[in-house]
N, CA, C and O of each residue as an XYZ file, in Angstrom:
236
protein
N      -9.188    -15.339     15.095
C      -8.805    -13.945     15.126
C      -9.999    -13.127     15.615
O     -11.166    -13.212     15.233
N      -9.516    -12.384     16.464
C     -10.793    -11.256     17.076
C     -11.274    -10.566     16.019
O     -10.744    -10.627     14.910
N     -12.510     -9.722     16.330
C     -13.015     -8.539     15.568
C     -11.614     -7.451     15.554
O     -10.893     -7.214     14.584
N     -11.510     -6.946     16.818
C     -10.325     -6.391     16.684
C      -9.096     -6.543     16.092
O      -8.530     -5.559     15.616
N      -8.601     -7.635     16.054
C      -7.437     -8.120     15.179
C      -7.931     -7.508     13.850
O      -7.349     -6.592     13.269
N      -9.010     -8.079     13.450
C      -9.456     -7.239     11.889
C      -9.803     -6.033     11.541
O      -9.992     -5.707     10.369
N      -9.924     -5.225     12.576
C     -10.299     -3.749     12.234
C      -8.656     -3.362     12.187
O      -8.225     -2.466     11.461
N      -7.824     -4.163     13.058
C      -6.560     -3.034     12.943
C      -5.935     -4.088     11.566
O      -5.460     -3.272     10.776
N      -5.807     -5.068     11.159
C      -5.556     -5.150      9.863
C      -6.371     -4.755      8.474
O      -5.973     -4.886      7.316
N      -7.695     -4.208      8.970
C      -7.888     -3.395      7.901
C      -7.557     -2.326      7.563
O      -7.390     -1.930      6.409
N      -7.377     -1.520      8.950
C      -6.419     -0.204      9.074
C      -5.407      0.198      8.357
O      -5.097      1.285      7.870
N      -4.776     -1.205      8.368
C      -3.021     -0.765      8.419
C      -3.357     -1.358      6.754
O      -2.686     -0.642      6.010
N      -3.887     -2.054      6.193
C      -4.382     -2.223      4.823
C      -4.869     -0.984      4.265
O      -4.552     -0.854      3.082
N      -5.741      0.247      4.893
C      -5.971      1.068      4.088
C      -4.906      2.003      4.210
O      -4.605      2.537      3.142
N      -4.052      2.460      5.506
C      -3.500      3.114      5.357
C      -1.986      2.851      4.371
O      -1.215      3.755      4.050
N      -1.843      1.525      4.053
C      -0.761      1.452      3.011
C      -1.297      1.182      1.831
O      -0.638      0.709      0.905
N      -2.812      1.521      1.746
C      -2.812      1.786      0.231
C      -2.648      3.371      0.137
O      -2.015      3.846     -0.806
N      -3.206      4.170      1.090
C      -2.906      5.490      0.859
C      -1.679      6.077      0.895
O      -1.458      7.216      0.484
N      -0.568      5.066      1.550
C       0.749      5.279      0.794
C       1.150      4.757     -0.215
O       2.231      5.151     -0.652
N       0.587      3.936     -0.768
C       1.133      3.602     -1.946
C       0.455      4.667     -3.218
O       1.146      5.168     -4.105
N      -0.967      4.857     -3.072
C      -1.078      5.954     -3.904
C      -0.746      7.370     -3.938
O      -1.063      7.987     -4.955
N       0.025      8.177     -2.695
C       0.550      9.027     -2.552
C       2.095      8.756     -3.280
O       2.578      9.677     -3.939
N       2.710      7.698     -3.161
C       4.003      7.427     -4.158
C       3.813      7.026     -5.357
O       4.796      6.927     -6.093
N       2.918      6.802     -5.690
C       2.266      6.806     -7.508
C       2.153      8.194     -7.965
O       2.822      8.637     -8.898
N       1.009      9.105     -7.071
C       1.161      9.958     -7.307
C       2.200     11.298     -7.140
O       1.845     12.462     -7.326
N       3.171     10.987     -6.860
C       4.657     11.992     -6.565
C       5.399     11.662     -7.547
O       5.863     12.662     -8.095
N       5.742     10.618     -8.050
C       6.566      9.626     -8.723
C       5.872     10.268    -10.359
O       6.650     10.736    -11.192
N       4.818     10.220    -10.546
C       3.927     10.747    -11.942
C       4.361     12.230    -12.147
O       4.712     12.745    -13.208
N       4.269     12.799    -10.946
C       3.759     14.456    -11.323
C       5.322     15.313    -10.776
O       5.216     16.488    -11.124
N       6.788     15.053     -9.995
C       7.345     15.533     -9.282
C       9.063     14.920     -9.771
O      10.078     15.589     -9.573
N       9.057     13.820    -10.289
C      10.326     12.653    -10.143
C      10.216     12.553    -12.371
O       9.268     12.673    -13.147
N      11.018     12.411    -12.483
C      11.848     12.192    -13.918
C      12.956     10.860    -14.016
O      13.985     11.101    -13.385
N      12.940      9.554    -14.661
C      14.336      8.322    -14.753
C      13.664      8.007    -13.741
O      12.493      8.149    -13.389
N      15.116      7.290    -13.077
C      15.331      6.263    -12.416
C      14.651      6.256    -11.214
O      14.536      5.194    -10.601
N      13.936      7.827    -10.560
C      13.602      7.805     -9.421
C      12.330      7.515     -9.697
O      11.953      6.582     -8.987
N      11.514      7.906    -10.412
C       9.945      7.802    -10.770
C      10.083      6.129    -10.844
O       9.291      5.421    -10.221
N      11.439      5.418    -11.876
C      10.458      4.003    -12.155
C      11.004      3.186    -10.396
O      10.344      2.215    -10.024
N      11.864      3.555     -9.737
C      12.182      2.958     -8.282
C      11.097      3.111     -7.280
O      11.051      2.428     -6.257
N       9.844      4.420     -7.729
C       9.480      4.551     -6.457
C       7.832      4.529     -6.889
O       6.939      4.875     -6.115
N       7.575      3.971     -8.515
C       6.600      3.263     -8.931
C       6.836      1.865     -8.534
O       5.807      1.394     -8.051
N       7.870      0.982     -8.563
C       8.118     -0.086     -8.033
C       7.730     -0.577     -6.850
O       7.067     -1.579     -6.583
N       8.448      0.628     -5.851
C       8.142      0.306     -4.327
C       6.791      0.687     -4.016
O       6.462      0.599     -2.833
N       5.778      1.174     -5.018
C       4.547      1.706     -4.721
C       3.507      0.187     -5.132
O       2.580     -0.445     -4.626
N       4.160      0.156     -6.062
C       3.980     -1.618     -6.583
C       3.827     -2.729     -6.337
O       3.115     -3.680     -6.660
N       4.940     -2.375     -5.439
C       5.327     -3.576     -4.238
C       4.761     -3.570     -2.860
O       4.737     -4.553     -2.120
N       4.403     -2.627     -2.632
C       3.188     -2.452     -1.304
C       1.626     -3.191     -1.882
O       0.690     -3.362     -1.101
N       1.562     -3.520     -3.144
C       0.156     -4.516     -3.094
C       0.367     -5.622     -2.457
O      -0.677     -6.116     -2.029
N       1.303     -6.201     -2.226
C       1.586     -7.294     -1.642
C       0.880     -7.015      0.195
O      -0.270     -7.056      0.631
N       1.487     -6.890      0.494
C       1.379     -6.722      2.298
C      -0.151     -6.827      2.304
O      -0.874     -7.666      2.841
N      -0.573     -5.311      1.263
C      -2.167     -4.830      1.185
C      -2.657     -5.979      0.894
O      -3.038     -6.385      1.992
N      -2.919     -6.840      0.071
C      -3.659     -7.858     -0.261
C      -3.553     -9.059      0.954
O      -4.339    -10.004      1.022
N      -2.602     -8.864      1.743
C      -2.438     -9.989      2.840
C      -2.954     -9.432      3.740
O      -3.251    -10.330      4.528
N      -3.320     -8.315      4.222
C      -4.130     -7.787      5.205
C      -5.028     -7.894      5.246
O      -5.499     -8.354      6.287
N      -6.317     -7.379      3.615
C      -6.849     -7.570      2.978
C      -7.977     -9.097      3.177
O      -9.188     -9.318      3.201
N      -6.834     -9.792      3.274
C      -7.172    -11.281      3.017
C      -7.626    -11.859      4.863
O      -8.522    -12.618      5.232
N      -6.495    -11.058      5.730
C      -6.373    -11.578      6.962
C      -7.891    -10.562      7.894
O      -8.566    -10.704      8.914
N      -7.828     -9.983      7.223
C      -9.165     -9.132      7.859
C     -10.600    -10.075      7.209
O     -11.556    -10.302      7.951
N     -10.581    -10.462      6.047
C     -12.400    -10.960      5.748
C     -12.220    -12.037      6.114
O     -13.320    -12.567      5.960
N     -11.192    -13.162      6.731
C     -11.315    -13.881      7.451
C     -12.239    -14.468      8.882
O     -11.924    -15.524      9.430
């Protein structure tokens, strides 16, 4: 994998952590039930990808 290959998977690694903490934080302060715990979930569920990017970049 190039240098480049890893700068843009670190990219796209930080920029979906900064969506995932922008839907933590909406979900806390904005959302009440079912929508807060659905869209803590899907905020949840973006560690996944992140940690594979994560992983594919210090490669």
């Amino acid at each position: 994998m190039s240098s480049m290959d890893k700068m843009w998977a670190s990219f796209i690694a930080i920029g979906l952590m900064v969506l995932a903490s922008l839907l933590i934080s909406f979900a806390r302060t904005r959302t009440k039930g079912i929508v807060r715990g659905v869209l803590s979930v899907v905020a949840f569920l973006l560690f996944i990808p992140i940690l594979l990017y994560v992983l594919v970049s210090m490669l």
